[in-house]
C-alpha positions in Angstrom: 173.2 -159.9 -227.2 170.3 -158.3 -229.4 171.9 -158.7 -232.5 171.2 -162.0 -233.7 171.0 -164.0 -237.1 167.8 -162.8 -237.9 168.6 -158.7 -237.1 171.5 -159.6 -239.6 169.5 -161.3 -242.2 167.2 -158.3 -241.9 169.7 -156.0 -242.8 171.1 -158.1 -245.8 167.6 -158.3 -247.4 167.9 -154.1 -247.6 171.6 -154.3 -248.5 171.0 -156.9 -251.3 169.0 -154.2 -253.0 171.8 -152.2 -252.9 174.3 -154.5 -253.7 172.9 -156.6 -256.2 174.3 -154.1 -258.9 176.3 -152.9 -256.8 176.8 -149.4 -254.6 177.9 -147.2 -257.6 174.4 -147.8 -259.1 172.9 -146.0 -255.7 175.5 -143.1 -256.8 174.3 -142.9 -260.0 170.5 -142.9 -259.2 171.2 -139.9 -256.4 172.8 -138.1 -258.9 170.3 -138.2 -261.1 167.7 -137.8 -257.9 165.5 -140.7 -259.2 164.0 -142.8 -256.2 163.7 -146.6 -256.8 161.5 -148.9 -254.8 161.4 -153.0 -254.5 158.6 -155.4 -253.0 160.6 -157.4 -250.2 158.3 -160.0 -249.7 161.0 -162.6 -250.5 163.3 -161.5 -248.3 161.1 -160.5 -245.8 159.2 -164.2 -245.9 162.8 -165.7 -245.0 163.3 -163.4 -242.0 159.8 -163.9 -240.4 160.6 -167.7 -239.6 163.4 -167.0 -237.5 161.8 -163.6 -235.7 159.0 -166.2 -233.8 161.9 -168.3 -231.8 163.6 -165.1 -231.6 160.9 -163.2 -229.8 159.8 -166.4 -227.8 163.3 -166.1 -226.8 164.3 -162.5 -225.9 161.2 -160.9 -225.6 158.7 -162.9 -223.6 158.2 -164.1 -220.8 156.3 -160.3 -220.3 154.7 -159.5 -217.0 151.5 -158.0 -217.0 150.1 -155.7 -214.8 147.1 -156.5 -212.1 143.8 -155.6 -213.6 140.3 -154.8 -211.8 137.3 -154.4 -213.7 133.7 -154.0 -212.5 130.7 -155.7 -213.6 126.8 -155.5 -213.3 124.5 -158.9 -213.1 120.5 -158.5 -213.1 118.9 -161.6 -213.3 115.6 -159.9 -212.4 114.9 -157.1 -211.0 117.8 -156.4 -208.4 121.0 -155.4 -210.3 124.0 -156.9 -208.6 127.4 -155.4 -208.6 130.5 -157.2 -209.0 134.2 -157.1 -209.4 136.5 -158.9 -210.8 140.5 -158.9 -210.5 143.4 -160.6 -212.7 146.6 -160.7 -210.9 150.2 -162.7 -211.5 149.8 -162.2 -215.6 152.4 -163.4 -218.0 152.7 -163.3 -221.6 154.5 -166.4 -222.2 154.1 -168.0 -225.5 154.3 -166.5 -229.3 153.6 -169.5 -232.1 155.0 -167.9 -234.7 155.4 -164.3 -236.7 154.6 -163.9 -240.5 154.5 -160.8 -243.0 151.2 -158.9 -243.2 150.4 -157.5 -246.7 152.9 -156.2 -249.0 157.0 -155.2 -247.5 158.4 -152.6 -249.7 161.1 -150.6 -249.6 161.9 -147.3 -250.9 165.1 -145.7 -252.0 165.8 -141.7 -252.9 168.9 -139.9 -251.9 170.8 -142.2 -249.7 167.8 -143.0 -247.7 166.2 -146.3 -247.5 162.7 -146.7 -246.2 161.3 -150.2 -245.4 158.1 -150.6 -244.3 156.0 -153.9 -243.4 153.8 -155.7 -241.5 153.6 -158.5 -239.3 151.2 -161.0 -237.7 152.2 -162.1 -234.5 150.0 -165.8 -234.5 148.8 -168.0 -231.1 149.9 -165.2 -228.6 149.4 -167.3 -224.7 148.5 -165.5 -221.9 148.2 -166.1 -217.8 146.4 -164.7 -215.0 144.8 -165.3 -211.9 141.4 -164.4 -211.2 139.5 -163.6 -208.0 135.9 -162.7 -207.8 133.1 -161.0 -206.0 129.3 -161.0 -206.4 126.2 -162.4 -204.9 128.7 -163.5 -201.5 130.2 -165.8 -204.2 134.2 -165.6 -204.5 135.3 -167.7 -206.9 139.1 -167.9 -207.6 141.4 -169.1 -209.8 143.3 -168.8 -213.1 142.8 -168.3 -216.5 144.2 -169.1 -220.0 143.7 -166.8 -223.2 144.9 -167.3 -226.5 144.9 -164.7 -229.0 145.0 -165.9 -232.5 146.9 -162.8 -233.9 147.9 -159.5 -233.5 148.9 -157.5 -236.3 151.3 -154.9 -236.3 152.2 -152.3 -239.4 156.2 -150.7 -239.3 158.6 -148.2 -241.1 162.2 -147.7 -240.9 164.1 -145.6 -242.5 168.1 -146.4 -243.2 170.5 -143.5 -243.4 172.9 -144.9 -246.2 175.8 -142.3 -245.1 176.3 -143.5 -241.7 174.4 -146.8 -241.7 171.9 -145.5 -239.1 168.5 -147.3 -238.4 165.3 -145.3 -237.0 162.3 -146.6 -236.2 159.8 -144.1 -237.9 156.8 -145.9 -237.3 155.4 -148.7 -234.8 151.4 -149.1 -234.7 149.0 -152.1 -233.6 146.5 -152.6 -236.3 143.9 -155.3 -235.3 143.7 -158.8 -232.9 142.1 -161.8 -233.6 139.7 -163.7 -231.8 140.2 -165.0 -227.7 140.2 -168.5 -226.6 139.3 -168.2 -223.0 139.6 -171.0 -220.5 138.7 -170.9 -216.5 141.0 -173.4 -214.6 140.7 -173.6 -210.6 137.1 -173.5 -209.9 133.8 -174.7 -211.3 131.8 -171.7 -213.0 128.2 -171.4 -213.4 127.3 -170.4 -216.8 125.9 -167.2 -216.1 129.2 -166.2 -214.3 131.3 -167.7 -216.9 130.0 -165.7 -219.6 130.4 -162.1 -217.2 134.0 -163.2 -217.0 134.5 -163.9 -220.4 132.7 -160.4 -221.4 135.2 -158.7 -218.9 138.2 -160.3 -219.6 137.7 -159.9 -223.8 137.6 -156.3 -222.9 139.9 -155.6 -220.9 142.2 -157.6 -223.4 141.3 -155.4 -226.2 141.2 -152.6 -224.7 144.1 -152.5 -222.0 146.0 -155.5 -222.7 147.0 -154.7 -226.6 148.8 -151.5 -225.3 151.0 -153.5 -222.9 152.1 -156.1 -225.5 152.0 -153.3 -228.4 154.8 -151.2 -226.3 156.3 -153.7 -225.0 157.2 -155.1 -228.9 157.9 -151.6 -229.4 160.6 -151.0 -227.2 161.6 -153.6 -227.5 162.3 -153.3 -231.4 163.4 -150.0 -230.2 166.4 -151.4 -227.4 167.5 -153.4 -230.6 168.1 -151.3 -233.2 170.1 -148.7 -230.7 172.4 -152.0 -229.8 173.0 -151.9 -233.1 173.8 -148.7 -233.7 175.7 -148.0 -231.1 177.7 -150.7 -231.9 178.2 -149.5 -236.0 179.0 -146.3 -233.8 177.4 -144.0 -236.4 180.1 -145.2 -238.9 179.6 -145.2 -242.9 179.4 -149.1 -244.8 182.1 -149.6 -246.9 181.3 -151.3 -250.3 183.5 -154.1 -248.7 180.9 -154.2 -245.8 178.1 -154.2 -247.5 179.5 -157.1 -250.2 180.3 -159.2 -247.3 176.3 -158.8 -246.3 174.9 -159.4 -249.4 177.1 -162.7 -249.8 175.8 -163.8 -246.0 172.3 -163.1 -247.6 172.7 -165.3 -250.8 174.1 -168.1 -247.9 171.2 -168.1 -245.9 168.7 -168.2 -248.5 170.3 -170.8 -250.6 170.6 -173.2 -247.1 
């Protein structure tokens, strides 16, 4: 099941907005068509602890696809080419997931827009390598740790029948690579071409994968849980049983 503690807790923090003062006071401001908007960086703070073990649980381990990349070496006056190929990959750890800059969220007419970002810290990644160059073939695998990847998101709650979209899903920046060879003994030289290649092809190829992948798979979860709320309006006896689960979990 997708929906889980912290998906809940999510949509308490947005509800508590509402129902802090209650729904008529939503009723009163789209009558008078004023929009209101709230920093959720509490709220938000509280749900981020829980989205790391949640992630780690239901999201990765992610296969990755088998890369080849090319590669020159000149050490004088030839110019060698070479190649080099990372097969078997797995994304198989996330450390833990934190809010990046402010969350806020926007109300005007029944609509509630929440936008925020997040760091995904100590991302761990596998693959095996093979090479060729120079008649060497060295083989085996390699570790790289990504120290964060930062993501920005919007999502927009329809009020009148409690549907969630996804407006917005973008990678933003990654951190710096920890890259260890396991397998084989690497001359220096080599070892540096490899880590060249391999910080590339991370930035550049890699980043899509796992930015997708979170993606849909944000995406899968909120339309389990629509189609569960089945397109149905909250009651004001829904919504004050959220905002009561909210004041739990943040007072325990």
């Amino acid at each position: 099941m997708r929906i889980l503690s912290v998906t809940a807790l999510g949509l308490a923090c947005v509800l508590a907005f509402v129902g802090v003062q209650g729904i008529s006071v939503l009723e009163e401001e789209e009558q008078r068509n004023t929009a209101l908007s709230a920093n959720m960086n509490n709220y938000i703070d509280v749900v981020m602890i829980q989205v790391g073990p949640w992630m780690n649980t239901h999201l990765v381990p992610m296969a990755l696809p088998d890369v080849v990349e090319g590669f020159e070496h000149r050490p004088i006056l030839i110019t060698y080419h070479g190649e080099l190929a990372l097969t078997n990959g797995v994304f198989h750890t996330i450390h833990s997931v934190g809010r990046n800059g402010n969350a806020m969220m926007h109300y005007d007419r029944q609509l509630l827009r929440v936008t925020v970002g997040a760091n995904i810290r100590q991302l761990g990644f596998t693959y095996d390598y093979s090479a060729h160059i120079m008649d060497l073939g060295p083989t085996g695998f390699v570790d790289v740790d990504v120290a964060t990847m930062t993501f920005t998101s919007e999502f927009i709650i329809d009020l009148k029948d409690f549907y969630i979209f996804m407006q917005d899903f973008r990678f933003t920046n990654m951190g710096n690579l920890s890259i260890r060879f396991r397998g084989n003994i690497l001359v220096d030289w080599l070892a540096n071409i490899f880590v060249n290649v391999i910080t590339t092809i991370f930035r550049n190829t890699i980043t899509t994968i796992v930015s997708n992948g979170v993606r849909d798979f944000l995406q899968a979860t909120l339309d389990d849980m629509n189609s569960r709320l089945q397109g149905r309006a909250i009651t004001e006896q829904e919504a004050a049983v959220l905002v009561e689960q909210l004041k739990k979990m943040l007072t325990h």
